[in-house]
C-alpha positions, 0 to 999 in steps of 0.5 A: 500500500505505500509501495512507491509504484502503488503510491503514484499510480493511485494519486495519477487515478485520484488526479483524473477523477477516480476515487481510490482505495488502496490496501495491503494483501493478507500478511503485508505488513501489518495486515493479518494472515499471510501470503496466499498464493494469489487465491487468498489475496483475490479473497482481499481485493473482492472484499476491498471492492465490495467496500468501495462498490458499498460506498459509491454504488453509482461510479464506474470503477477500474480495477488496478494493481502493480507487479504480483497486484496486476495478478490479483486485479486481472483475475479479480476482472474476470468475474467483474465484466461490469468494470470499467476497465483493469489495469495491470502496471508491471505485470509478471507474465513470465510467471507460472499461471500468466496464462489462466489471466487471456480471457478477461470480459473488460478492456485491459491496458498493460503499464511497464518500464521499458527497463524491468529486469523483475518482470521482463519484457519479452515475456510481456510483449508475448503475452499481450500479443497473444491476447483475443482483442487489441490490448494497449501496451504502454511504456514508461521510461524508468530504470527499473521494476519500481520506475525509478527515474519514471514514477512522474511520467507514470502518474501523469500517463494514469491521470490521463487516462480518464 
C-alpha cells in the first residue's frame, strides 16, 4: 500500500477523477494472515471492492494493481465484466499461471518500464500479443521494476487516462 509504484499510480487515478482505495494483501505488513498464493489475496481485493462498490454504488470503477497486484486485479476482472476497465502496471507474465489471466470480459491496458529486469519484457510483449482483442501496451521510461527515474511520467500517463 505505500509501495512507491502503488503510491503514484493511485494519486495519477485520484488526479483524473477516480476515487481510490488502496490496501495491503493478507500478511503485508501489518495486515493479518499471510501470503496466499494469489487465491487468498483475490479473497482481499473482492472484499476491498465490495467496500468501495458499498460506498459509491453509482461510479464506474477500474480495477488496478502493480507487479504480483496486476495478478490479483486481472483475475479479480474476470468475474467483474461490469468494470470499467483493469489495469495491470508491471505485470509478471513470465510467471507460472500468466496464462489462466487471456480471457478477461473488460478492456485491459498493460503499464511497464521499458527497463524491468523483475518482470521482463519479452515475456510481456508475448503475452499481450497473444491476447483475443487489441490490448494497449504502454511504456514508461524508468530504470527499473519500481520506475525509478519514471514514477512522474507514470502518474501523469494514469491521470490521463480518464
Amino acid at each position: 500500500m505505500h509501495n512507491k509504484v502503488v503510491y503514484r499510480a493511485a494519486r495519477g487515478l485520484r488526479r483524473s477523477g477516480h476515487v481510490v482505495l488502496r490496501f495491503n494483501f493478507r500478511g503485508v505488513n501489518r495486515s493479518e494472515g499471510s501470503h496466499d498464493n494469489g487465491a487468498g489475496e483475490v479473497d482481499d481485493a473482492r472484499a476491498a471492492l465490495a467496500l468501495l462498490r458499498e460506498r459509491y454504488p453509482e461510479l464506474p470503477y477500474t480495477l488496478a494493481g502493480f507487479s504480483f497486484g496486476s495478478r490479483v486485479a486481472l483475475r479479480l476482472a474476470q468475474d467483474h465484466p461490469e468494470a470499467r476497465r483493469a489495469i495491470a502496471i508491471g505485470f509478471p507474465a513470465h510467471s507460472p499461471g500468466a496464462e489462466t489471466l487471456v480471457h478477461c470480459p473488460i478492456p485491459r491496458i498493460f503499464i511497464h518500464s521499458r527497463r524491468d529486469a523483475i518482470c521482463p519484457t519479452e515475456p510481456l510483449q508475448r503475452f499481450v500479443a497473444s491476447l483475443p482483442t487489441p490490448t494497449p501496451l504502454l511504456w514508461v521510461e524508468a530504470e527499473d521494476h519500481f520506475f525509478s527515474g519514471g514514477l512522474p511520467a507514470l502518474e501523469d500517463l494514469l491521470a490521463g487516462l480518464g
